[in-house]
C-alpha positions, -999 to +999 in steps of 0.1 A: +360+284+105+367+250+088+346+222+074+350+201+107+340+231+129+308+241+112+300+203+110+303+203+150+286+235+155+255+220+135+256+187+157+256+207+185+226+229+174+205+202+164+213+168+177+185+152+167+195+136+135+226+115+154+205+105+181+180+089+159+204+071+142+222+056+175+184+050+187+176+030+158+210+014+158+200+005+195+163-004+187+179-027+159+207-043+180+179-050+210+153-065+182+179-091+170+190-100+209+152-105+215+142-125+190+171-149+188+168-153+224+132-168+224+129-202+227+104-205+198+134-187+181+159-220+189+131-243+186+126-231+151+166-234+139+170-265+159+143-278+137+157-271+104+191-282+112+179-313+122+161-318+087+195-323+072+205-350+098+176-370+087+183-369+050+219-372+051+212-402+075+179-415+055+207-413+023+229-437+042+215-462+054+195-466+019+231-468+003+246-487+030+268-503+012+282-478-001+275-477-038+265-448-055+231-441-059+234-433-098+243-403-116+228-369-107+202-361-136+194-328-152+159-311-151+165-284-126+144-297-101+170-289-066+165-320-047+161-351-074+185-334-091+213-334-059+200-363-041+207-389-059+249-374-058+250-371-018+271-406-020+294-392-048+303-361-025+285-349+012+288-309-004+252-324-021+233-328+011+239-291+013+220-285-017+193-310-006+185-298+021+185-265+006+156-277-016+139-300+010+131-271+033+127-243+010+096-253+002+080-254+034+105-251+061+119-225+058+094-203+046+072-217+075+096-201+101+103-168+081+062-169+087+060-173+122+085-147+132+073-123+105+038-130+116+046-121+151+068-087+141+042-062+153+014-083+165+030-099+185+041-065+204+006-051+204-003-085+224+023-080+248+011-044+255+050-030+243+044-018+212+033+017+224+067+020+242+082+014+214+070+038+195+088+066+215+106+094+199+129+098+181+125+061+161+088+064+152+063+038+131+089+040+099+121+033+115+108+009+142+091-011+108+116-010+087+139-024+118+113-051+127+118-061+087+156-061+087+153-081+121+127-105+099+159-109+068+185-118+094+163-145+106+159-154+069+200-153+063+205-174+097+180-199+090+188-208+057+226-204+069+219-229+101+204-255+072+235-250+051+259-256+081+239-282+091+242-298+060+278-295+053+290-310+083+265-341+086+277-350+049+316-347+056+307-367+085+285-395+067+297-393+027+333-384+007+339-350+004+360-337-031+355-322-067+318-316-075+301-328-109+275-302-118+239-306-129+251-301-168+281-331-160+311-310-159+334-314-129+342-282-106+369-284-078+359-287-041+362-245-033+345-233-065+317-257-051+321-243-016+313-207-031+287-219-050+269-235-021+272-200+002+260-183-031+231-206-031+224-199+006+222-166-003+198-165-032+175-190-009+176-160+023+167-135-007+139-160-020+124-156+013+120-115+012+089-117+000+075-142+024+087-120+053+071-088+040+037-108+038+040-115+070+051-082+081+018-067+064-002-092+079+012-083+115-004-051+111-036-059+103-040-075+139-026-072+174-031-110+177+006-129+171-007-161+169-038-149+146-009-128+122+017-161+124-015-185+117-027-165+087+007-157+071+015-195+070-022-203+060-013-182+033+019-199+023+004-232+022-027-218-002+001-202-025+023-231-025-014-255-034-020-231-060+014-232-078+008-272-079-021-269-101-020-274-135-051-250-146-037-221-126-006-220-153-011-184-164-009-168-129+019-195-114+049-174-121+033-146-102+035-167-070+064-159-051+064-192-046+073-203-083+108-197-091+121-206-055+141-238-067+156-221-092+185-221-070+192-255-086+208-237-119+236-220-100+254-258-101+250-254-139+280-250-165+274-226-174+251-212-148+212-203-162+204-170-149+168-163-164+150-177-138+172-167-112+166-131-125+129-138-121+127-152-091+149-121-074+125-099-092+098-112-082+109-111-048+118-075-047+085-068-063+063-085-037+088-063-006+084-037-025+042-044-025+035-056+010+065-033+021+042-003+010+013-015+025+026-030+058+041+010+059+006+021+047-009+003+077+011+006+107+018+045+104-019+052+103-027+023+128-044+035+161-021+018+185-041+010+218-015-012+231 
């Protein structure tokens, strides 16, 4: 008998394993239709591509006349670093709006529909059906969590979008000069703004495994959303004050902006490095225990 026959002789003895994975494939593929057909879904991407419409138009009318707005300064800080180029080239409302919404925005969203992962289920009474075999509580939470990052990867690619066209619309578009004052053509600036996307979508893993932990804690979705974003904003207070120095750079919140040194020549990568870690380390944490929960979580509902 050869390899190909055995293999089908075991498939047809035990089916189980393939049928799993096409249920969790199907389980996946009807999590990511739901939740990017709700309307607080929409509501929340309209939102943040409208936040780039309002700086790249707040940008022109303040430079009406179209002078420059002065050199782009060094310091690493995302947005007073790339603001103040947006006239030079429109590529630089990308990575202002990058920074103007990281901060809250975005992380805000990633919240709500983290927030509302499993709570939000229990609420609605679905979550037992969902539960059916062959998925069970790991599979179904670790596909509510990869529904959770593509919400992070669309959001943050909706702001980028959003922010690329409004400043080719409104503002010159051509060879970039970087935060350390070298110049880089228009396509090496391109890939370094859908790099930066991407390191902002992973900045936000953490966030979302928060809120996926916190969803199991409650079968309330707008008590899970409320908490997870309370507990943004009390991270993000904490990380502004100056006496809480020692345990800042344990805040997921801390190396977010470090985003700005990818426009660097050369590029910085230490606190890139440590922001990514971080991040893994905090999905890794509230990963475990959002796991620990929800598979010995008496589901009622």
């Amino acid at each position: 008998m050869s390899r190909a026959d055995t293999t089908a002789v075991r498939e047809a003895a035990d089916p189980a394993p393939r049928a799993r994975v096409l249920w969790t494939l199907g389980l996946l593929r009807n999590e990511l239709l739901t939740t990017f057909r709700r309307w607080r879904t929409l509501a929340l991407l309209a939102v943040l591509a409208a936040v780039p419409v309002l700086v790249g138009i707040a940008v022109k009318i303040e430079t009406g006349d179209g002078s420059s707005a002065g050199p782009g300064g060094g310091g690493g800080e995302g947005g007073p670093a790339f603001i103040a180029q947006i006239t030079n080239n429109g590529l630089f409302l990308v990575f202002t709006a990058l920074a103007a919404t990281l901060p809250f925005f975005l992380p805000m969203a990633i919240g709500v529909v983290a927030g509302d992962a499993i709570a939000g289920e229990s609420a609605a009474g679905t979550l037992r059906y969902l539960l059916v075999a062959p998925a069970g509580r790991s599979r179904l939470l670790l596909t509510k969590y990869a529904t959770v990052m593509a919400f992070c990867l669309a959001a943050t690619l909706v702001v980028a979008v959003s922010a690329l066209a409004v400043g080719a619309l409104l503002f010159p578009l051509g060879d970039l000069t970087t935060i350390s004052g070298t110049t880089i053509s228009f396509t090496d600036g391109l890939l370094r703004a859908l790099l930066i996307a991407l390191v902002v979508a992973a900045s936000l893993t953490g966030v979302a495994a928060l809120g996926l932990f916190v969803s199991t804690l409650t079968g309330s979705g707008i008590a899970a959303m409320a908490t997870t974003v309370g507990l943004l904003i009390t991270v993000q207070i904490l990380d502004q004050i100056p006496q809480l120095h020692a345990i800042q750079p344990y805040l997921f919140s801390h190396y977010w902006l470090s985003f700005a040194d990818l426009m660097r020549e050369p590029v910085y990568w230490d606190e890139l490095v440590k922001n990514l870690g971080l991040q893994a380390l905090y999905a890794a944490v509230f990963g475990s225990a959002a796991w620990a929960r929800f598979t010995t979580k008496d589901i009622t509902s």
